[in-house]
N, C-alpha and C positions, 0 to 999 in steps of 0.2 A: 504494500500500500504506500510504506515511506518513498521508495525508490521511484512511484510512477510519478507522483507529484515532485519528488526533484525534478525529474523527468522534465513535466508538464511545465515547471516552472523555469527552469532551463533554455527550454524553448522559448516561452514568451519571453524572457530577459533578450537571449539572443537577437530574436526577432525586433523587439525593442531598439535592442543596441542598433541594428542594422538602419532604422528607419531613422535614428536621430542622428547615426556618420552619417546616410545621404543628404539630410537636409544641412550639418555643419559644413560637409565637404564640397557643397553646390553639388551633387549628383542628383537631388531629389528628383524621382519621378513622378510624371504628370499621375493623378490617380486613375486617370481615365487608359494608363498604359495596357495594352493586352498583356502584357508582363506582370505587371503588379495586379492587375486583375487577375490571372491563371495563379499568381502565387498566392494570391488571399485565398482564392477558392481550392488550393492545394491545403492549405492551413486550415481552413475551414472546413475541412472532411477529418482533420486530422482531430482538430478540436472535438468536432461532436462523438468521435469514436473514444476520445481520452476519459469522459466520464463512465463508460460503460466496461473500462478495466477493472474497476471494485467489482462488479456484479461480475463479473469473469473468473476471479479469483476466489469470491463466495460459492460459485457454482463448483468448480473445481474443488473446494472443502467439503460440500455437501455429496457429489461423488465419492470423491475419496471415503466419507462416510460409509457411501452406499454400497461399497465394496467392501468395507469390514462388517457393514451387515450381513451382506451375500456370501463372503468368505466364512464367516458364523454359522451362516444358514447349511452351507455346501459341506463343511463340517460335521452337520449331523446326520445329514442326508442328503445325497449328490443329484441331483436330477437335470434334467436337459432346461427343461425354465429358469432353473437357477443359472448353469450355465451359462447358457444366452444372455438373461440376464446382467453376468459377469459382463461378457465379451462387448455387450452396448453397452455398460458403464466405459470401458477400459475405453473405447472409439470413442465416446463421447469426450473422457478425458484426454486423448491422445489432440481431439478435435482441438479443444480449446488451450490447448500446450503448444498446436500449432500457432494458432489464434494469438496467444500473450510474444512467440516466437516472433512470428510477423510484425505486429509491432514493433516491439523491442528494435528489430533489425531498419524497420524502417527510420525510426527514431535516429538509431545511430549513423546509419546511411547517408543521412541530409541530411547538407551542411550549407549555411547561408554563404560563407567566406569559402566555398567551392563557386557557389552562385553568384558570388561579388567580380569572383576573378572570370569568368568569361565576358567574352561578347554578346549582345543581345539577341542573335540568331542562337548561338552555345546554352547560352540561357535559358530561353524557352526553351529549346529540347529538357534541354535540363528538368524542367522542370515540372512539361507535359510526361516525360516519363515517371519523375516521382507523385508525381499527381496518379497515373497509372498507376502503379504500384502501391498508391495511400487508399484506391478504390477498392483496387483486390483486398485490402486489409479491412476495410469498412462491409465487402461482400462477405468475406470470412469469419469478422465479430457477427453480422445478424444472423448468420444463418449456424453459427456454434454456438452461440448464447441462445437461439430459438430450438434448436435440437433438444441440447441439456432444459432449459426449462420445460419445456413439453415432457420429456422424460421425467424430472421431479415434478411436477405436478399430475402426472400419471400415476408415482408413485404413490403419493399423498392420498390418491384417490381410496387406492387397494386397502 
């Protein structure tokens, strides 16, 4: 939890820093730049996925649960529901292991002062692909954080 909000807060200082060199150093861009425009909304995919890391990590504790129940249960009696059971907790987990992975990498990946130092053709590549890669990560949190809770709350049901 500590480590994503350094994370989180890292970025925005960064990001910060970067906007107040442009405007000290006379580089400020126009806001209307399709530049600055592609990187807010690169940022902006990043942001709304950085609050849904706690619930990511919650989900993964409550797994992790779910398997010392199931391993408890398999213990007394080994059956194929249980089983299965196991092998969808363990995907589910392995999902969102992916999930906090991708992240992570993307986080560390992107770098403003990589993006200072190109040209402005260099740069939107730049930054159309990290923007790609921040969407795959945004497709990857809905669809592992919607897996795992549809499974706990299936659970919950039984």
């Amino acid at each position: 939890m500590k480590k994503y909000l350094i994370i989180a807060l890292t970025i925005s200082f960064l990001y910060s820093c970067n906007k107040s060199n442009e405007t000290k150093e006379g580089h400020h861009h126009d806001t209307k730049t399709p530049l600055n425009e592609q990187t807010e909304a690169m940022l902006a995919i990043h942001d709304s996925i950085m609050p849904h890391m706690d619930k990511l990590m919650d989900l993964k504790k409550q797994l992790k649960d779910e398997v010392k129940v199931t391993d408890s249960l398999l213990a007394l009696k080994s059956t194929e529901a249980l089983k299965t059971r196991k092998e969808e907790v363990l995907k589910l987990t392995s999902q969102l292991d992916s999930t906090d992975k991708a992240m992570m990498n993307w986080m560390h990946e992107f770098k403003f002062d990589t993006l200072e130092k190109l040209d402005k053709t260099q740069a939107a590549s730049y930054v159309a692909d990290q923007k790609k890669k921040i969407e795959s990560v945004r497709e990857l949190m809905n669809k592992s954080l919607s897996d795992a809770n549809q499974f706990i709350e299936k659970s919950k049901k039984k």
